[in-house]
C-alpha positions as CSV (number, residue, x, y, z in Angstrom):
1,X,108.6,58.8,74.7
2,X,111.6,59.5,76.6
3,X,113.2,61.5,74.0
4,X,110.0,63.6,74.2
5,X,110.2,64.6,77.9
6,X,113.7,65.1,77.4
7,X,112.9,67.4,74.5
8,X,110.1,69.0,76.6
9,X,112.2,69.4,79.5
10,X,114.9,71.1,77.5
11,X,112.8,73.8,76.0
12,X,111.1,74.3,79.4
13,X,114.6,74.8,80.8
14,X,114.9,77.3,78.3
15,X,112.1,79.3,78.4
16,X,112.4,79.3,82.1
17,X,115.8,80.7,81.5
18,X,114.7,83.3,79.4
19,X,111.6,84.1,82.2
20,X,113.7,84.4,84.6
21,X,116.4,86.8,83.1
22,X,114.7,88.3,80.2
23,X,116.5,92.1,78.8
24,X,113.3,92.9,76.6
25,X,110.0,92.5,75.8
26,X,111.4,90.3,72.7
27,X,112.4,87.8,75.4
28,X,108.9,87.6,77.3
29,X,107.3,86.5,73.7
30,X,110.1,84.4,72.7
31,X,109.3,82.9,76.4
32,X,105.8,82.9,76.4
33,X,105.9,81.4,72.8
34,X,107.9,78.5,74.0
35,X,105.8,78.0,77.2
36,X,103.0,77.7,75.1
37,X,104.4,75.3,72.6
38,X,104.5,73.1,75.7
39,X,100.9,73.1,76.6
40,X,100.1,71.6,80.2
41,X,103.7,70.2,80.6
42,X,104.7,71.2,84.1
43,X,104.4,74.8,84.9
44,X,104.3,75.9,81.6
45,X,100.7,77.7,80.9
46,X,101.3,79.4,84.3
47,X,104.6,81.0,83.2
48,X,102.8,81.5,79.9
49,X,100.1,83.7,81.9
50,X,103.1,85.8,83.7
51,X,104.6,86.5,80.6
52,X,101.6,88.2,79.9
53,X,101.2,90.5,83.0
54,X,104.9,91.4,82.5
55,X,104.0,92.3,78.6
56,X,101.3,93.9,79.6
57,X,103.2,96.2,82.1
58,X,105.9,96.6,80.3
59,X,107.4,100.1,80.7
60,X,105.6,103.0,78.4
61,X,101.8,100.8,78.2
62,X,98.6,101.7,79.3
63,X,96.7,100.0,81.8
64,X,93.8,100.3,83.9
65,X,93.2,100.0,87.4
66,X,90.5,101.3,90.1
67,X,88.0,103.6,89.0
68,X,87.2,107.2,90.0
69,X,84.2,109.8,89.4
70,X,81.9,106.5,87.7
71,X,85.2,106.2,85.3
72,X,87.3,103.8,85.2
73,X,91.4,105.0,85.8
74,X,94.3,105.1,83.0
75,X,97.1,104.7,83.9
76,X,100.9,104.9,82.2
77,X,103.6,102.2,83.4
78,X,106.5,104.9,83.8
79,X,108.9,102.9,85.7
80,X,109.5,99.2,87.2
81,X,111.9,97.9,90.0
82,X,112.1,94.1,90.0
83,X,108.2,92.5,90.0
84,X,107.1,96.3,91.1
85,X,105.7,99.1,88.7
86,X,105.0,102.8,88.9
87,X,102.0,103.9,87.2
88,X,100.9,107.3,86.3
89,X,97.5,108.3,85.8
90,X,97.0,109.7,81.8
91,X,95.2,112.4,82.8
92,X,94.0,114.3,85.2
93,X,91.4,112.5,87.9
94,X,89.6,115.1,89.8
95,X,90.8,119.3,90.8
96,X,91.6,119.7,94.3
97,X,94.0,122.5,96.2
98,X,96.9,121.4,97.2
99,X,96.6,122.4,100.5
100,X,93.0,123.8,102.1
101,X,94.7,127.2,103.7
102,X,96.7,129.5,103.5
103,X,100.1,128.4,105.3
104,X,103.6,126.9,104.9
105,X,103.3,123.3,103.7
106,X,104.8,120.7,101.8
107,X,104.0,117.6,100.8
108,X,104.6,116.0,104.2
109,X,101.9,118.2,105.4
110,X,99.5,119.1,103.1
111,X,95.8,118.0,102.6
112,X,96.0,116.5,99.3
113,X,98.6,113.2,100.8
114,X,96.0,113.1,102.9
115,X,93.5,112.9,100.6
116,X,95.0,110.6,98.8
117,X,95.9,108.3,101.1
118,X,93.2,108.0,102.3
119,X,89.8,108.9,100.9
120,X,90.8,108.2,97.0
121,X,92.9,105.1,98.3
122,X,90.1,103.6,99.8
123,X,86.7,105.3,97.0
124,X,89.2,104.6,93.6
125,X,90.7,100.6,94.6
126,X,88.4,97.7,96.0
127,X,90.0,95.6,98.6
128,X,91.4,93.3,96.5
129,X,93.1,95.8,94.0
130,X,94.3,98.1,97.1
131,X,96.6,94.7,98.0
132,X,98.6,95.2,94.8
133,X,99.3,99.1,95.6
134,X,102.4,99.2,97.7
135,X,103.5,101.9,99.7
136,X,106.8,103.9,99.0
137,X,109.4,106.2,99.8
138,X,109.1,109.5,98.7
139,X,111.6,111.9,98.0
140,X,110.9,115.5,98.4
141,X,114.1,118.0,97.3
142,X,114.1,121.5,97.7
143,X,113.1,123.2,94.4
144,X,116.4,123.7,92.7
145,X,115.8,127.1,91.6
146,X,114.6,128.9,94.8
147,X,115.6,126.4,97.1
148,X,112.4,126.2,99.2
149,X,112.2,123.8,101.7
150,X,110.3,120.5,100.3
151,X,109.6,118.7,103.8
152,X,110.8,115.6,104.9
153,X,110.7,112.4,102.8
154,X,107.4,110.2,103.1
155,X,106.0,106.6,102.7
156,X,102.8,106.5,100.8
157,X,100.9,104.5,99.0
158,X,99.5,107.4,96.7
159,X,101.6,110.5,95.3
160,X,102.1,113.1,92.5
161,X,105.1,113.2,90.5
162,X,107.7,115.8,91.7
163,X,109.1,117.9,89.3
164,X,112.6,115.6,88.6
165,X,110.0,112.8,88.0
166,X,108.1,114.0,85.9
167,X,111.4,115.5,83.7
168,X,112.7,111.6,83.8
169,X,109.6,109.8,83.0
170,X,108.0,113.1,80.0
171,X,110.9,114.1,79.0
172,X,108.9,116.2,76.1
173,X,106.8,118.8,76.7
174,X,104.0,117.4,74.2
175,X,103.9,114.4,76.6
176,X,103.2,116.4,79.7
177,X,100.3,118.7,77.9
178,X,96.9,118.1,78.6
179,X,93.3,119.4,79.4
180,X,93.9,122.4,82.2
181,X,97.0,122.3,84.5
182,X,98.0,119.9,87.7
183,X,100.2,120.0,90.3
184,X,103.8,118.3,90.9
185,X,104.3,117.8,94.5
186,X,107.5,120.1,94.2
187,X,107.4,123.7,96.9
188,X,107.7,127.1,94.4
189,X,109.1,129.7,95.1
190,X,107.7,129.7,98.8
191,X,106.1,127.3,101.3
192,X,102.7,128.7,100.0
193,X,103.0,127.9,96.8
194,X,103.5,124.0,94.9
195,X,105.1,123.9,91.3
196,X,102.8,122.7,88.6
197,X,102.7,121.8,85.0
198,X,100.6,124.1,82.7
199,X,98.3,122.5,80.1
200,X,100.9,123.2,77.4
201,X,103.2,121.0,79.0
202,X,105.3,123.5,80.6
203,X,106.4,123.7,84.0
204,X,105.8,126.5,86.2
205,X,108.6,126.2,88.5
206,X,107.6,129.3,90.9
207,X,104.6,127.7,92.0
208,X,101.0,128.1,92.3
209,X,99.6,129.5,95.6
210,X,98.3,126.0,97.3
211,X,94.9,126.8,98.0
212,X,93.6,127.1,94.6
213,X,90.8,124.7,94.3
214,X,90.9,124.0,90.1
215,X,94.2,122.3,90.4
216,X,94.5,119.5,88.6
217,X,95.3,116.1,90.2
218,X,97.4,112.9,88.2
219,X,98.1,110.4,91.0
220,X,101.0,108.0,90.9
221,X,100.6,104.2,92.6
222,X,103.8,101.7,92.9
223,X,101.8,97.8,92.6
224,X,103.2,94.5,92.9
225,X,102.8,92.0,90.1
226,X,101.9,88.3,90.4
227,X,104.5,87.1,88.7
C-alpha cells in the first residue's frame, strides 16, 4: 500500500508539473491522461477538468459563448496571455455604422464602442458569462499609410480588431473573407472614415465613410479561464 501512494504521489507530481508548465497542447493530454490514470487521488479529476478548458481554448479553436439575434456566437481563440484568451467572433454578428453622423471620430468616440459596451455586452452575455469577459487595453495607432489620427487608447470589454490585429492573428487573405464586409477599428484616410475588410478578404486601408449603416460587425472579447 505504501509503495502505491508513493507511486501515486509521484505521477501526480508529474502531471502537476507538466499542468503547470506545459509548451503544447501535447503536454495538456499527456497531463490530463495521467490525471486521469489517478482517478479521485487528491486533486487529480479537477486538474483533469482544467486540462480540458485549456484544450479546449487552445489557440486557433472554435468556441462558443453568448448568443446574439436568437443565435448562438462563434467565436475563434486568436490569442492567450497567461489564464486569459482573445476571442474573435467567426463571422459577422449584426451591420451597424461605425459612427451615427457625419463627424471626426475614432474609436474612443464613436457609437459602435458604445454600443458594444454596452447594449451587446449586456443583450449577447448573461450575468454569469459577462464575469469571464474582462476588460482591456486598447491600442489605437494612426493608420500607417495616411497617418490619421486613431484617438486615444481605451479599456473595454468589447472591441473590433484594428488593422495590425487582424494582419497578426489572418495572416491570409482567405482567412479574413467572408459574407459582405466589416469594419477594423483602424481611422482611413480621414477622421470620417474607418478602414475595413472587404468580403474577399482584402483590406481597404482608405476607409469607409463611418455612417454607413450595412457595415459589418465581428466583435472581439478577452475572458478569464477557470483554471
Amino acid at each position: 500500500m505504501a509503495n502505491e501512494t508513493m507511486n501515486a504521489e509521484a505521477l501526480y507530481d508529474q502531471a502537476k508539473e507538466r499542468y503547470m508548465h506545459y509548451a503544447s497542447t501535447d503536454d495538456l493530454r499527456e497531463a490530463k491522461r495521467q490525471f486521469e490514470a489517478l482517478g479521485d487521488y487528491r486533486s487529480a479529476a479537477q486538474y483533469a477538468e482544467k486540462c480540458d478548458t485549456l484544450l479546449a481554448y487552445a489557440v486557433g479553436s472554435e468556441v462558443t459563448l453568448g448568443h446574439y439575434d436568437g443565435r448562438p456566437i462563434r467565436w475563434r481563440v486568436v490569442d492567450q496571455r497567461g489564464k486569459m484568451r482573445l476571442l474573435l467572433a467567426e463571422e459577422i454578428v449584426t451591420r451597424r455604422p461605425y459612427h451615427y453622423t457625419v463627424e471626426d471620430a475614432t474609436w474612443q468616440t464613436c457609437t459602435l464602442r458604445k454600443w458594444l459596451n454596452d447594449e451587446f455586452l449586456h443583450t449577447a452575455f448573461d450575468k454569469r458569462e459577462q464575469l469571464r469577459i474582462v476588460p482591456s487595453r486598447v491600442r489605437n495607432l494612426r493608420n500607417r499609410k495616411w497617418y490619421s489620427n486613431g484617438g486615444m487608447d481605451t479599456m473595454d470589454k468589447v472591441h473590433i480588431p484594428s488593422m495590425e490585429e487582424i494582419e497578426q492573428y489572418m495572416p491570409e487573405q482567405a482567412q479574413r473573407a467572408g459574407d459582405g464586409w466589416w469594419w477594423l477599428r483602424a481611422p482611413g484616410s480621414n477622421g470620417f472614415s474607418a478602414v475595413a475588410v472587404y468580403d474577399d478578404g482584402s483590406i481597404y486601408d482608405i476607409g469607409i465613410h463611418i455612417n454607413y449603416e450595412e457595415g459589418g460587425v465581428r466583435p472581439a472579447v478577452w475572458v478569464l479561464l477557470k483554471v
